[in-house]
N, C-alpha and C positions, 0 to 999 in steps of 0.2 A: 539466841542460838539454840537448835536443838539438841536434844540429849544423845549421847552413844547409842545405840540400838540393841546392842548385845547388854550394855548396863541395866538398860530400862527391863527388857526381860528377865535379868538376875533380880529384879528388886521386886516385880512382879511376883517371880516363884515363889522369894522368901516371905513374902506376905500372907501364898496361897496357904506356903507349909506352917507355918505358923499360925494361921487360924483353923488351920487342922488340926493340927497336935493341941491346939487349946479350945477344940471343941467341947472339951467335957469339962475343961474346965475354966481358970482365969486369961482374958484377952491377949495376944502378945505386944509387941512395942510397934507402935502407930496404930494401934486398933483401941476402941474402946467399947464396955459393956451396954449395951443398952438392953434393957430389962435379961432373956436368958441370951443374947447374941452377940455377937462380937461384929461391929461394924468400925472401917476406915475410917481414923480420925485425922483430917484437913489442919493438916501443919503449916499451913501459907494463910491459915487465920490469924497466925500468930504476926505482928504490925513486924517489920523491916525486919523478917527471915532473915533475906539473904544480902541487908545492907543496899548501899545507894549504886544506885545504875545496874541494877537485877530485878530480873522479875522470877518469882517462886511459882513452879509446879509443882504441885499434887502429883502424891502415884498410891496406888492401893500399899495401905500401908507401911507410905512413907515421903521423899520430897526431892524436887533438884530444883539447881539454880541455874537462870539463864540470863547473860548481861544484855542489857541494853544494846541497839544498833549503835556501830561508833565505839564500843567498848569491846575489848575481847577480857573472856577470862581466863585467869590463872590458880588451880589448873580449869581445867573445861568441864562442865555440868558438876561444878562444886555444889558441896551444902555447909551447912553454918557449922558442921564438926568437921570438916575439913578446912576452915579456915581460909577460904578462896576469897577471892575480891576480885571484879571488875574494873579493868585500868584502858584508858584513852589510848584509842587508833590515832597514829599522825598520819591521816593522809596524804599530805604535803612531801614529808621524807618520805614514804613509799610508794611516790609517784601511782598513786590510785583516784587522785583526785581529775573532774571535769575540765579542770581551766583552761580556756583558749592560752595561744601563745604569748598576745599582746597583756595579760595580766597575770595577778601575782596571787599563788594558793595560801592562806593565812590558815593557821591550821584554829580550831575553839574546840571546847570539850563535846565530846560525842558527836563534832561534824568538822565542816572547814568552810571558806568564804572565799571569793574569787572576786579580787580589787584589783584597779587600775595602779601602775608604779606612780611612786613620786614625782610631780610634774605633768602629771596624765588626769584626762577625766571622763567616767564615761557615764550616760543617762540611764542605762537599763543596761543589765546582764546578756543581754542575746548581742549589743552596741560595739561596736570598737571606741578606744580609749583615743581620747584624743586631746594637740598639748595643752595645754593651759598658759597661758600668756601672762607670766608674772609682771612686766613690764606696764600693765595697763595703772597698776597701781605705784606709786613712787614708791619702791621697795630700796632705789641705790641714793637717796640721798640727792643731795648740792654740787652741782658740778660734775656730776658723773654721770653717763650714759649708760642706758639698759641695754643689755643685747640679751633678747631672747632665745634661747635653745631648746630641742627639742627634749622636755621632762626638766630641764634648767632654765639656768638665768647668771649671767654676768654681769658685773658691773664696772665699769673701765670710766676714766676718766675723761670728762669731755676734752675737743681739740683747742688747743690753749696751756690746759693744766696738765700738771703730774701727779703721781703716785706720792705722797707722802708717807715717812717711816710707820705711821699710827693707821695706814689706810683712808687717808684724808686724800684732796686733790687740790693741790696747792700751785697758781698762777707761773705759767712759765713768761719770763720776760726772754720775747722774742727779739727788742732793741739790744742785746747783749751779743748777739752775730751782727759783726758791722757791714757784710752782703746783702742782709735782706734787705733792705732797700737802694743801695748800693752808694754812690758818694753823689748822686744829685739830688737827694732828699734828706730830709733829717724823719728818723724814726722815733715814733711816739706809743708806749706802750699802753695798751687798756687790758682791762681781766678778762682773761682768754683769749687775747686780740691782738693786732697792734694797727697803726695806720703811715704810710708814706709821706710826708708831708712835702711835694715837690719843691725843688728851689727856682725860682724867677729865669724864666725862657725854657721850664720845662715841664711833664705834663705825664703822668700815665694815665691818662683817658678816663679816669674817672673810676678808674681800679686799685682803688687805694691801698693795698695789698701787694702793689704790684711796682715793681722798678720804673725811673720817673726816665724817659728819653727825648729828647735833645728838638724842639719842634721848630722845622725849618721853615719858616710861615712866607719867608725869599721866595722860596720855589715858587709859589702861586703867581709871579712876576713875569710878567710874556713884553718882551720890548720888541716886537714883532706885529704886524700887520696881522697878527691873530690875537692881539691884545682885546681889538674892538669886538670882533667876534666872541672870545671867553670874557667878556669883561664881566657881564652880570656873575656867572661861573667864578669865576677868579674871584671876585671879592665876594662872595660867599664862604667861598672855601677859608680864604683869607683872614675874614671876619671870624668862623670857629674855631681857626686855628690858634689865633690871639687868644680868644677865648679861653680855651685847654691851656696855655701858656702863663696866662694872668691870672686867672678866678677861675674858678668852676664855676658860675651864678650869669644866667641870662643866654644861655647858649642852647642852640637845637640840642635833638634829639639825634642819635645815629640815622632812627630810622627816616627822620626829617629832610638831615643831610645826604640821602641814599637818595632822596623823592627830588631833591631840590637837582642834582645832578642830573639823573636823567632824562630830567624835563630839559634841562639845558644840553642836554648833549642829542635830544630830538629834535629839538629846533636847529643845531645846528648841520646835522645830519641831514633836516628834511627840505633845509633851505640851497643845501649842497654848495655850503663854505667848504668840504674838506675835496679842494678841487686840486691839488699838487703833494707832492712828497712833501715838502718841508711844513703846510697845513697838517698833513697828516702826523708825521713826527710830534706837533706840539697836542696837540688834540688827546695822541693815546699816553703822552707824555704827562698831562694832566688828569686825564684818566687812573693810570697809575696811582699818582700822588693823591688824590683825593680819596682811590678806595683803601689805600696806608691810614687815611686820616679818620677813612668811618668805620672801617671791619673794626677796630678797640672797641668803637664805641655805641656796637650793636648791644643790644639785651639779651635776642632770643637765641637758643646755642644752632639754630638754621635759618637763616634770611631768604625768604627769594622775593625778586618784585621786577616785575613787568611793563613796561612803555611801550608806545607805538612802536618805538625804533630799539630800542634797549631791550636786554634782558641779565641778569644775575642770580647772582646765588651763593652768597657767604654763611661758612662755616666758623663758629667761634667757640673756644674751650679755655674756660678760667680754672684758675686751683694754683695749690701751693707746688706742685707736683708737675714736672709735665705731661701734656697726654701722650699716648703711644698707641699705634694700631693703624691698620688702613685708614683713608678720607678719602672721599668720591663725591665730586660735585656734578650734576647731568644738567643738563639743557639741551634743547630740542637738537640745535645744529651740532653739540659739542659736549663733550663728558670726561671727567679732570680725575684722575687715581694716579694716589700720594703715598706718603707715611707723613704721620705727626711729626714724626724725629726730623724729615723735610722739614715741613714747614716750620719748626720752631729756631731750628738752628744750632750753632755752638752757646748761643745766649740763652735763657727763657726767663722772659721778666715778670710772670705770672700770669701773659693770656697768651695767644695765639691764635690767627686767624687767617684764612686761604680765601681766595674771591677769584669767581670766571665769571666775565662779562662777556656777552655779545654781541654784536652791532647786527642789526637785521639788516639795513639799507648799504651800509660800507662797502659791500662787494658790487653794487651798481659804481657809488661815488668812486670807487677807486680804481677804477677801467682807463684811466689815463694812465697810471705807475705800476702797471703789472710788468715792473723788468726786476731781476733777478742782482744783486750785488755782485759783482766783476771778480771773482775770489781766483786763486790759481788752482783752476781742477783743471778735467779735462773736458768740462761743459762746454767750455770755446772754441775748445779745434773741435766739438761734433754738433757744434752751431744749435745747440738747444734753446728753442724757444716758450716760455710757460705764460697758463692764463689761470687766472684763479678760481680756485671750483666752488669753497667753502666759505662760509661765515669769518670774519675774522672777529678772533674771541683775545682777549687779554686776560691772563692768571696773575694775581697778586698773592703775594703771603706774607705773614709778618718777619720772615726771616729774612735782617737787612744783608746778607750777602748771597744772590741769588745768581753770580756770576759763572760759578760752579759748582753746582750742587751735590750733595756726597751720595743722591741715589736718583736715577732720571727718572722726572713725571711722565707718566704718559698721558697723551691727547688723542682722543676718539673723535675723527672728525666728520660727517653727517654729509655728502657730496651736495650741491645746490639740484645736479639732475643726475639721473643715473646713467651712467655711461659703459657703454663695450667694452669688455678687454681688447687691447690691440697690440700690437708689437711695437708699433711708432708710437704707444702712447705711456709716460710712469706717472708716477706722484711723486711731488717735495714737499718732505715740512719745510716750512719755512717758518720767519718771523721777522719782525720789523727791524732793520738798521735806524736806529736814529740817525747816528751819523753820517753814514751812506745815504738816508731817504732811497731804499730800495729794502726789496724780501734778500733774508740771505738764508742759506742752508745751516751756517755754522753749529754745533751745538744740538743740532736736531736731525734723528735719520728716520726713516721708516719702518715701522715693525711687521706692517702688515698693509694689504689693501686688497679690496673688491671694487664692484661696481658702484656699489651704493657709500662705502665707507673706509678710512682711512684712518689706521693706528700711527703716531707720531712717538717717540723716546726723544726726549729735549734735559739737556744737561743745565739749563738755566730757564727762567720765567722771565717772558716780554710778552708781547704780541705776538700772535701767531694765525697761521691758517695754511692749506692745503692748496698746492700750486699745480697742474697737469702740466708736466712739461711735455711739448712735443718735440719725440727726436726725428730729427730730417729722414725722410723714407729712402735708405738706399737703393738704389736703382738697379736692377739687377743688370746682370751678365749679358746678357739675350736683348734686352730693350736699349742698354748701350751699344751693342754689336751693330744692332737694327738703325739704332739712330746713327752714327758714325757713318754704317756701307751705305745707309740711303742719302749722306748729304753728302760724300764723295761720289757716288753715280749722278745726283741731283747736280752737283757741280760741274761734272764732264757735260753731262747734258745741256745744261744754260750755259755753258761755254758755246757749242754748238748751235744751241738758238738765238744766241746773240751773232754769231758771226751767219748762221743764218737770215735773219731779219736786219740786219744790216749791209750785205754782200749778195744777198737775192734780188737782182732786176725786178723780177715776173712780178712778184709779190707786194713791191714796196705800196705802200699806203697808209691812212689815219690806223687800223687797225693793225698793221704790222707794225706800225710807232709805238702803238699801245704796248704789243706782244714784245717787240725789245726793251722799251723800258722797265717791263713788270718782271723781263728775265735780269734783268740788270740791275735791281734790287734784291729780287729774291739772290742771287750770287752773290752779292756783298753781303745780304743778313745770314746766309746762309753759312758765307765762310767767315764772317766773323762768331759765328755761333760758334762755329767746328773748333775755333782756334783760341777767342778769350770766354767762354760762358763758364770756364771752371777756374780763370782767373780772380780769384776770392782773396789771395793773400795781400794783392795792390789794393788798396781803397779806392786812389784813384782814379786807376789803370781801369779798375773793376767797374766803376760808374760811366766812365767815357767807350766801355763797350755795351753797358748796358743801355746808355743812350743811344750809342747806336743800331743798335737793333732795336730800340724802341720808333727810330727816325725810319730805317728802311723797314720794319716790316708796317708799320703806316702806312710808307709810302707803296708800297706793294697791293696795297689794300685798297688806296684810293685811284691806281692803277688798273684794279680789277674791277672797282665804282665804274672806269670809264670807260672799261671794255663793256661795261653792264648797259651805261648809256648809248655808246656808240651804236649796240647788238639791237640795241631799242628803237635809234632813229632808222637804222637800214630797214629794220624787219616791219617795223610799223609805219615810221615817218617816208620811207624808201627813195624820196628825191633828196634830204638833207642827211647825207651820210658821211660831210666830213667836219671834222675840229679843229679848231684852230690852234698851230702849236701852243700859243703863249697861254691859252683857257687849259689847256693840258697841262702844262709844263707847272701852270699856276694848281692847280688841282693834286696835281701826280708830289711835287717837290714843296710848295708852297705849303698847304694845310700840312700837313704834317712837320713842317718845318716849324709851322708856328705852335703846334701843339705839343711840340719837346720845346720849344723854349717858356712857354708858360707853364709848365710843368715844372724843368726847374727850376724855374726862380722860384714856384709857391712851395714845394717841396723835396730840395736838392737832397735829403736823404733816403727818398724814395728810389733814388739811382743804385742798384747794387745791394744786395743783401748777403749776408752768412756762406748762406748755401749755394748761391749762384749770382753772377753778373747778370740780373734781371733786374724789372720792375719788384718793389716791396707789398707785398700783399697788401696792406690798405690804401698802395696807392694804385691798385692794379687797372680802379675805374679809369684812370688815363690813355689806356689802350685798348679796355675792352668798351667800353661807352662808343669809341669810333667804330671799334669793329662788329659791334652789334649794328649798330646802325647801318654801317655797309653792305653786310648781308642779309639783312630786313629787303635794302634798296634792292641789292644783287638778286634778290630771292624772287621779285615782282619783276623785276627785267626779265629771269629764268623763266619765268611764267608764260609770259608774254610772247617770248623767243620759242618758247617749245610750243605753244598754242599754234602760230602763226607757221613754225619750219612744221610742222602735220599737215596743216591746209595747203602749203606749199609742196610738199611732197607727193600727196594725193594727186594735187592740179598740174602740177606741172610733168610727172610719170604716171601716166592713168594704163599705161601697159606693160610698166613693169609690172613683175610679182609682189603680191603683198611680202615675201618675207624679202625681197629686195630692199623694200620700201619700210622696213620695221629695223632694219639691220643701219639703213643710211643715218634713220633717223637719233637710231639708239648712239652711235658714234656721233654723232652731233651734238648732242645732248649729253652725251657723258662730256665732250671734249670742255664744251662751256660752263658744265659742271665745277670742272679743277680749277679755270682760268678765275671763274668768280669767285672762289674759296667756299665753294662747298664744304669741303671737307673739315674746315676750321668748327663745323657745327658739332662732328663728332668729340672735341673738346667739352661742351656744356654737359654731358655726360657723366666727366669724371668725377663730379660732386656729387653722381650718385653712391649710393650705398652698395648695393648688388649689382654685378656685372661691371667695377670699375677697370680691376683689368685686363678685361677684354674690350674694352671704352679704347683704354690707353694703350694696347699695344696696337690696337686701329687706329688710333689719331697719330701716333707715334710714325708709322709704317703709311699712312695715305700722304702726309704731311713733309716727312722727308722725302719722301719720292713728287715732292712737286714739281720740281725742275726735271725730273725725267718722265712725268708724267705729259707737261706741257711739249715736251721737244716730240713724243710720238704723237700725240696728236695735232699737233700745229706744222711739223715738220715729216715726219715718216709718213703721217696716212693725206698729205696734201700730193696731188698729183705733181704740181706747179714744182711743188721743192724737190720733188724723187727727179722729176727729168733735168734741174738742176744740175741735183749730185750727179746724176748717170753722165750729165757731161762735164761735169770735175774731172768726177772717176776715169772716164775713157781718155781726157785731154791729160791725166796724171800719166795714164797707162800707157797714152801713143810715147810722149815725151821718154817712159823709160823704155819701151822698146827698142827707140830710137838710139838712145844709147847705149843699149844694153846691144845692137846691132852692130854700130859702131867700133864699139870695143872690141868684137868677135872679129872683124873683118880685119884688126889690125893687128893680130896677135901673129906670130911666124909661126910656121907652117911646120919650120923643120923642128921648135922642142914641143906639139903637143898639137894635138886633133883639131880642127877648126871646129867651133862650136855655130851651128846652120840653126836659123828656124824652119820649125817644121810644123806644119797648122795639127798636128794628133799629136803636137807636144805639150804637157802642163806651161810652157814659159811663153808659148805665142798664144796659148789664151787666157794668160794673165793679160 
């Protein structure tokens, strides 16, 4: 420390004055003689002046003390006759100390020191402190456990033991609660332990820690015609079952029994035994039961394993404790979100385990039992029919009451193809009825859906998978309207062409046979359509109209074959232009007759569907098979017929005008058009995508109007039938004149005006 500034100068002065005033004679006090002179005498030669932790300055005659760094004095620039001493700075208390925050300021004499806390260590002063892990060394002793902290360490007694009065850790005997193993085992304690010793027919998987349950080795027992198909299956299962039951020694592995199954459930899948509901029922039946038998007795706490035809993925959680928290199982087609508390149940016998399986092939194999369980909704009165889109997957868990579950799983279901939104189109969870051998809804709704995927909420775990139902397209206002006023105009009209083609002299021929018979079907299919096609509540009411119009619009068709043929021998063959009734009549009534009756005998449910008194969509090839072929034939006669009526029109009017001659022909050609069912072409249309209805209100609207289409061209635009009617018409008109004269001539004169014809009157030119 330096000296005061004003002191040093006072002590200066008094040195100057004083070897003043003792110039002429003896030195004053800090000065000493040397020979006639007085020079400053070095009082800090004198050893520990000013005592320990000071350093002594010299001043012209005389001295001060200054402490050591780290020391302050008391008082300040003392000397040895004031009695001062040098006493220790804490830099620590007065916060003047360097030390980072992570360390601790220790205060030493004349400095201070900057250490890591208790628990902490660091390599170098510039380092952060960091913990020290007491635990590495057995600092807790026997039976206790270390728990590391940060700057600490605890020591707790291992799982097993307790706290003893002395700090000891002294075995807890776990056999003293008579639940921990429950009343099918007998419990046997070891230090820090204990183990279940199951009793004879039962079995905790090899969880000895764990409650012993009841193993039904029955189940694996199929006295069914699916016996020989699971047989290898079955007594595998069978065989580990005993196993777990009798001894734990000599028995697979879980992961063994997971491997052994889906090799057998590939072969049976790939062989395509699971051909009907009641196959399928036992299949996923044993499915089930098998993965109850392996999920205990996996090792690893996530299994998955993959087959040609199989895929799974079991979750398993051991402890004294149950788990708790979400579980998500994923597979490609299908993805399972739980809670533990699900899966474990109101029981936990100390494991727990969830399993999705999924069949990759199953949705080909099961294309014969895509129908829906008969439940009372309103699915039936709006004739909903579903086909299966997804995977069918199976969820297992270990919790044996899975009939209502106290939180619903949801099922993320993965579509087979990605499909449009539609208005006719939804989705159902479903899942398998054993009992029924059908999908039913119960239990399971929908939380969500797109194109590509499908959310399921199910209040129980079976079989499951994602059904598209299709609802029946209602038909609108306008297309009903259209169909209704075209088949009541259609029916005035072939009322008229039958009594035309029957009661026309001029006309009659092989050809006009044809034209009345084909009007004479179309009227019967026509007004049976009108009157039973929405008859759906009779079943059998409903089939015996759908037969029949499956029989006349056949017959119509092979009616319009003949008009095809007939048109073919005039215009080509042109001297053999007639048919023999009974080759017609066999033709016309015959095929057709025989193709509704082998029809139903092979498929008497094809009569009559949901939605309408029709054919049943898979049986539709029954009517279209004919009628394609018809109009393939129809199509080559048209050909032929308009080839031939061009060369004929050209050669035979070479001075009419060409649009005379463009106009005759165009009427010709359209007329044979309708007769041959052209128009039935614009049907193959409606299974396209875009532009269907505009397809349909054109097939709808050309179609109903057959029968009025055929009576103006066979009847209004023929010459032969107009001069006909004109003399109907006029032989109607003379007849009422006649008495309409009559009546006038005899009426009396005297109450009321004779009524005269008069040719400028409206009533004599009716």
């Amino acid at each position: 420390m330096f000296p005061n500034m004003e002191l040093k100068w006072a002590l200066l002065l008094l040195g100057f004055f004083l070897s003043s005033s003792e110039s002429d004679g003896e030195c004053g006090i800090g000065f000493k003689k040397i020979k006639s002179s007085c020079e400053d005498e070095n009082e800090c030669e004198t050893p520990n002046r000013c005592g320990e932790n000071a350093q002594c300055v010299n001043t012209n005659g005389s001295y001060y003390c200054t402490c050591d760094e780290g020391f302050r004095s008391n008082p300040p620039n003392f000397t040895a006759a004031t009695a001062g001493q040098c006493v220790d700075i804490n830099e620590c208390t007065e916060n003047t100390h360097t030390c980072s925050t992570d360390r601790v300021c220790v205060n030493t004499i004349g400095s201070y020191i900057c250490t890591c806390p208790k628990g902490y260590r660091g390599q170098r002063l510039d380092s952060s402190c960091e913990d020290v892990d007491e635990c590495v060394s057995s600092v807790c002793g026997v039976h206790r456990r270390c728990n590391n902290t940060l700057g600490n360490v605890t020591c707790i007694c291992s799982p097993g033991f307790d706290t003893h009065e002395n700090n000891t850790c002294t075995d807890i005997d776990e056999c003293k609660d008579p639940d921990v193993c429950g009343t099918n085992a007998n419990c046997r304690n070891l230090p820090g332990s204990f183990i279940c010793e199951c009793h004879s027919g039962y079995s905790n998987y090899g969880n000895n820690q764990s409650k012993c349950t009841e193993m039904k080795c029955d189940e694996f027992n199929v006295e069914t015609e699916m016996e020989e198909k699971l047989k290898d299956l079955l007594m595998l299962l069978k065989n580990s079952c005993e196993s777990l039951r009798d001894t734990d020694g000599g028995r697979q592995t879980g992961e063994q029994l997971l491997e052994n199954l889906f090799t057998s459930t590939d072969d049976l899948l790939s062989d395509g035994n699971i051909a009907d509901g009641e196959a399928l029922s036992q299949f996923l039946f044993a499915v089930e039961n098998s993965m109850r038998l392996i999920g205990p007795q996996l090792k690893e706490p996530v299994t998955r394993m993959e087959t040609h035809n199989t895929i799974a993925e079991v979750a398993v959680r051991r402890g004294q404790t149950p788990p708790s928290g979400r579980v998500t199982l994923s597979l490609d087609s299908a993805l399972l979100n739980s809670s533990w508390e699900t899966v474990v149940g109101k029981s936990y016998p100390g494991f727990a385990f969830v399993a999705l399986v999924s069949y990759k092939d199953m949705s080909s194999s099961s294309d014969q039992f895509h129908t829906m369980s008969r439940e009372k909704s309103d699915d039936e009165e709006r004739n909903i029919t579903y086909q299966l889109i997804s995977k069918v997957v199976t969820a297992v868990v270990s919790n044996p009451d899975t009939e209502q579950l106290s939180e619903p799983v949801t099922l993320i279901f993965t579509h087979e193809q990605e499909r449009a939104e539609s208005e006719g189109v939804a989705y159902s969870c479903v899942y398998w009825n054993e009992a029924e051998g059908a999908w039913s809804g119960r239990g399971c709704k929908e939380a969500w859906s797109n194109s590509t995927h499908t959310a399921c909420s199910c209040t129980h775990l079976s079989s499951f998978a994602v059904l598209m139902a299709l609802y029946p397209i209602q038909d609108s206002f306008e297309l009903v309207l259209i169909t209704r006023v075209g088949l009541v105009l259609s029916l005035l009209c072939l009322f008229l062409c039958i009594l035309t083609f029957r009661f026309c002299r001029t006309i009659q021929g092989t050809r006009n046979s044809i034209h009345l018979h084909l009007s004479v079907c179309l009227f019967i299919a026509d007004l049976v359509f009108l009157c039973g096609i929405s008859s759906t509540h009779d079943r059998v009411g409903c089939g015996i109209v759908a037969g029949l119009l499956h029989f006349f619009f056949l017959s119509a068709f092979c009616w319009m074959l003949l008009e095809g043929v007939q048109l073919y021998r005039m215009v080509v063959l042109v001297f053999h232009t007639t048919l023999k009734h009974v080759y017609m009549y066999a033709v016309g009534y015959g095929v057709p007759l025989v193709i509704v009756i082998i029809s139903a005998i092979s498929y008497p449910r094809g009569y009559g569907t949901d939605q309408h008194c029709w054919l049943a969509l898979e049986f539709m090839w029954s009517f279209f098979a004919p009628v394609c072929i018809i109009v393939i034939l129809n199509s080559f006669f048209f050909i032929i017929t308009v080839w031939k009526l061009a060369e004929k029109f050209s050669s035979l009017n070479p001075d009419l005008s060409k649009l005379r001659n463009i106009r005759g022909f165009t009427v010709t050609a359209v007329a044979q058009l309708c007769v041959l069912g052209g128009m039935w072409v614009f049907g193959c249309f409606l299974f396209q995508e875009e532009g269907t209805q505009v397809m349909l209100y054109l097939f709808t609207i050309l179609n109903s109007l057959q029968g009025a289409l055929i009576f103006i061209m066979h009847c209004l635009l023929s010459r032969q039938v107009r001069e006909e009617y004109c003399k109907l018409i006029s032989r109607i008109c003379s007849d009422e004149e006649k008495k309409y004269s009559d009546f006038s001539t005899n009426q009396s004169s005297n109450s009321q005006r004779p009524l005269r014809s008069n040719p400028s009157t409206a009533e004599s030119k009716i």
